[in-house]
C-alpha positions in Angstrom: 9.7 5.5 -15.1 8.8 4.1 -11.9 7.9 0.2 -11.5 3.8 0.2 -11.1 1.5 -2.7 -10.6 -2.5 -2.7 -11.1 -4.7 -4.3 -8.3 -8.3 -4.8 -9.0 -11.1 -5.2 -7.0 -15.0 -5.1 -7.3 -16.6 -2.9 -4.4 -19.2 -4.7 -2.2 -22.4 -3.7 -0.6 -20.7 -3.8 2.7 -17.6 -1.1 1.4 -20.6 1.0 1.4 -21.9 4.3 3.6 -25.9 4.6 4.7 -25.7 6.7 1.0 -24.4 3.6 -0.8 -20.6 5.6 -1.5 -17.8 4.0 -0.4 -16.9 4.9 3.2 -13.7 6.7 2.9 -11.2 4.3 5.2 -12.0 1.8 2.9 -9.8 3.3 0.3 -6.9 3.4 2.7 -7.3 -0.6 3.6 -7.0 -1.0 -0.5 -4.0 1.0 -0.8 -3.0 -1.0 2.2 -3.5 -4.0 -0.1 -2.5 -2.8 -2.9 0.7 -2.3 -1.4 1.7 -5.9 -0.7 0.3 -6.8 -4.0 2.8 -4.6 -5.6 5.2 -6.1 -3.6 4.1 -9.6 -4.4 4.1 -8.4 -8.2 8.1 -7.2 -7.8 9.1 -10.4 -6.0 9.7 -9.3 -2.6 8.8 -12.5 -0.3 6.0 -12.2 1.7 6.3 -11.0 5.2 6.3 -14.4 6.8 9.5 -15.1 4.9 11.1 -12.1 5.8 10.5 -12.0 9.2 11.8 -15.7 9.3 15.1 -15.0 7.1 15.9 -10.8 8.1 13.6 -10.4 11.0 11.7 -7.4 8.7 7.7 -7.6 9.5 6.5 -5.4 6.6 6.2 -2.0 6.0 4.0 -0.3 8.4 2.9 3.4 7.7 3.7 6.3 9.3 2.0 8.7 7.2 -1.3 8.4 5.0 -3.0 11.0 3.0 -5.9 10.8 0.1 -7.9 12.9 -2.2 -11.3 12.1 -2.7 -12.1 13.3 -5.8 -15.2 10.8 -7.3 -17.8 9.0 -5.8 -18.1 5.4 -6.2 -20.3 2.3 -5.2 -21.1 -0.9 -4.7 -20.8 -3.9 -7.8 -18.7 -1.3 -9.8 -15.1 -2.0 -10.7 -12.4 -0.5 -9.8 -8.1 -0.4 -10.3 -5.4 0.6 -8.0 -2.6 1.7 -9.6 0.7 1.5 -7.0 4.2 2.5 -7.8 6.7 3.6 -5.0 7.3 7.4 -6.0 10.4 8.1 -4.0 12.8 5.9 -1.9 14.8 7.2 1.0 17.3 5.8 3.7 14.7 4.1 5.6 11.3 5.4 4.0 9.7 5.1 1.3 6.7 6.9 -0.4 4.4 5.0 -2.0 1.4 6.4 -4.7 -1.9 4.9 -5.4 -4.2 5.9 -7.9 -8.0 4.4 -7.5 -9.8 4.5 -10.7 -13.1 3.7 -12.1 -12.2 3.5 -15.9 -10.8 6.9 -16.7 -12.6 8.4 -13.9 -9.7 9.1 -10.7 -12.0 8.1 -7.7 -9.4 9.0 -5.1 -5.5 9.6 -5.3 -3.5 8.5 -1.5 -0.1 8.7 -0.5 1.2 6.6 2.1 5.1 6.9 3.8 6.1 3.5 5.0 9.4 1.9 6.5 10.7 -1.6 6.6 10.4 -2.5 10.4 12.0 -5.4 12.9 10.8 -5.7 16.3 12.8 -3.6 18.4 15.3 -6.0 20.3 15.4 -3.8 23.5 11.8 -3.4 23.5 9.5 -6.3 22.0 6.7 -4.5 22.2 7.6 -1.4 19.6 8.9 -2.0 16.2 12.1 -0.2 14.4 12.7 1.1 10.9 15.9 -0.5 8.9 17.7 0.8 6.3 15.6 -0.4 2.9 17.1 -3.6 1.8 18.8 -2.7 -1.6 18.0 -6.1 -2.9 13.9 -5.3 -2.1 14.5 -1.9 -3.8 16.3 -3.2 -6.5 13.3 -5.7 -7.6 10.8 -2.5 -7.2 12.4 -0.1 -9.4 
């Protein structure tokens, strides 16, 4: 079974649509949280460390997708449950699972890469091969 970790947050007014739901790109900025917590939670250093020891700035996406399935609102609770679902040479897919209780507000899947800055261009950024030591603390 896959590594998980559990991030909980308490939706405010301002996460909130003229309708008082949550506005949809807030769920991806959770998962996008969620996902350094569950790094955090595994012991992976934070990305100021690795960028100073390995030159690795984090894990930027390149793909995002989410199911709304529930409607949710402001002052209620909610969990993000975050495992990494499959890794891969240099990607990795990561799961989220927001949830009010037993109720599944909205399920997102998110394909991310550890990324340096590219040496021959310092604008753009470059995948690397996942560190086995990283994946090694998440499975």
């Amino acid at each position: 079974m896959a590594r998980s970790h559990t991030h909980r947050l308490r939706i405010a007014f301002s996460d909130c649509d003229p309708a008082q739901i949550v506005f949809f790109a807030n769920y991806f900025k959770w998962f996008d949280t969620a996902s350094r917590e569950f790094f955090t939670a595994c012991g992976v250093p934070s990305w100021r460390d690795t960028t100073a020891e390995r030159g690795i700035i984090g894990t930027p996406l390149v793909d995002a997708q989410a199911k709304f399935m529930n409607s949710a609102t402001y002052g209620e609770d909610i969990e993000i449950d975050s495992s990494v679902e499959a890794w891969n040479t240099k990607s990795f897919v990561m799961r989220h699972v927001a949830r009010r209780g037993d109720t599944v507000l909205c399920e997102g899947r998110e394909v991310r890469v550890f990324a340096r800055q590219d040496p021959e261009d310092p604008l753009r950024i470059r995948a690397v091969a996942i560190p086995e030591d990283y994946r090694a603390l998440c499975e």
